[in-house]
N, C-alpha and C positions, 0 to 999 in steps of 0.2 A: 597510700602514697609511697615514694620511693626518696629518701635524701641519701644520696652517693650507693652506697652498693646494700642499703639494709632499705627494708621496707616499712611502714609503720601504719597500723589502725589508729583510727581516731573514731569514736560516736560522737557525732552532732546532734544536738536538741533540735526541734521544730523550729526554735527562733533565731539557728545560728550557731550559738555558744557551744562550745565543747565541752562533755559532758568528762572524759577518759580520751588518754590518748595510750597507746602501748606502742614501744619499739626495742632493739629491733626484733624483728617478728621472721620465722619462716611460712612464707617462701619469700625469694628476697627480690623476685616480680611477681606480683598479685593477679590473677588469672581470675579470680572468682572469691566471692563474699558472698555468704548467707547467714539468713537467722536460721539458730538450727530452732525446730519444733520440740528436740529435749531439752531449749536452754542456753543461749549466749549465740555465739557466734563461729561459723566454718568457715575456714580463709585455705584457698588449694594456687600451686600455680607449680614455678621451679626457683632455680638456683641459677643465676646466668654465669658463664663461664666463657669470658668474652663476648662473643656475638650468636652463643646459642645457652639452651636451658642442657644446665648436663645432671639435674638432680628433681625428682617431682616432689613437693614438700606440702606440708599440711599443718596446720594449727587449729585450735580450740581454744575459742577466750568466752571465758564465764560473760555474765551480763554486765559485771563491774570492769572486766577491763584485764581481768588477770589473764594469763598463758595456763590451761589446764594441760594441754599438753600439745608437743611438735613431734612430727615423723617425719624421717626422711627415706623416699625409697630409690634404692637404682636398681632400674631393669637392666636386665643380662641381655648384652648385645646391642644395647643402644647408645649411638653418639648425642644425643639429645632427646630431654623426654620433659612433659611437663600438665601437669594437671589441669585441665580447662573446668570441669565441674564435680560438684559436690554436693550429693541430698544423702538428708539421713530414710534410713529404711524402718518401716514402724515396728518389727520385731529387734530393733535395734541395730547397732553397727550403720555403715555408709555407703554408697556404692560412689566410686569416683569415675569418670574416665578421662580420657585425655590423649594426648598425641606422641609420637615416640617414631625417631628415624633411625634403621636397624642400620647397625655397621656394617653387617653382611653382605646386604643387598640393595642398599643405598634407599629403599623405598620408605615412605612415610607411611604409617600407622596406627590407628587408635588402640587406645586399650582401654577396659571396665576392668573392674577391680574391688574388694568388698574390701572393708577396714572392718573391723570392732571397736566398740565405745573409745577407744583408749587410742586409736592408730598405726595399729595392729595389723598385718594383711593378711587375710583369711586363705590358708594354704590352699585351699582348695578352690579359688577364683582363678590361680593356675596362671599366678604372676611367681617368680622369686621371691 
């Protein structure tokens, strides 16, 4: 969810009740939530900056709720970018993509992207 300009997770139980809540959280509009298959949870989206995403942002929360860790990335040449999905890859690391409008050319874009465990971007996915 979103109160004022940060975002926050919550786990809810089957019956309702709130189990953990963590704020605030990057990315600070929520694009995507998964369980990851190595363990807790992957939250991917941006950073709004008035009425567009000017940041793609990423977190990692263990099963209890903690923050294992946040990245933030900015692609080169883009007026807005912002993370739509997020799976882990079974030799590890994550593949992201997501949407990004080039200042250059005014045109809208996807981009895929590899992280490593930590949120790291794999130089060679041939992002910044």
């Amino acid at each position: 969810g979103v109160v004022g300009s940060d975002s926050y997770a919550t786990l809810v139980e089957g019956t309702g009740g709130s189990v953990w809540s963590v704020s605030p959280l990057k990315p600070s509009v929520i694009s995507r939530a998964i369980i990851d298959t190595n363990g807790g949870f992957l939250v991917t989206g941006g950073t709004r900056g008035g009425y567009i995403y000017v940041t793609t942002q990423f977190s990692k929360l263990t099963t209890s709720g903690n923050i294992e860790w946040q990245s933030t990335t900015v692609i080169e040449d883009s007026m807005q970018d912002s993370g739509r999905a997020i799976i882990p890859l079974p030799a590890g690391g994550y593949l992201v993509s997501g949407g990004t409008w080039a200042e250059s050319d005014g045109n809208q874009d996807i981009f895929l992207m590899k992280m490593d465990d930590r949120g790291h971007i794999d130089p060679t996915s041939g992002l910044p």
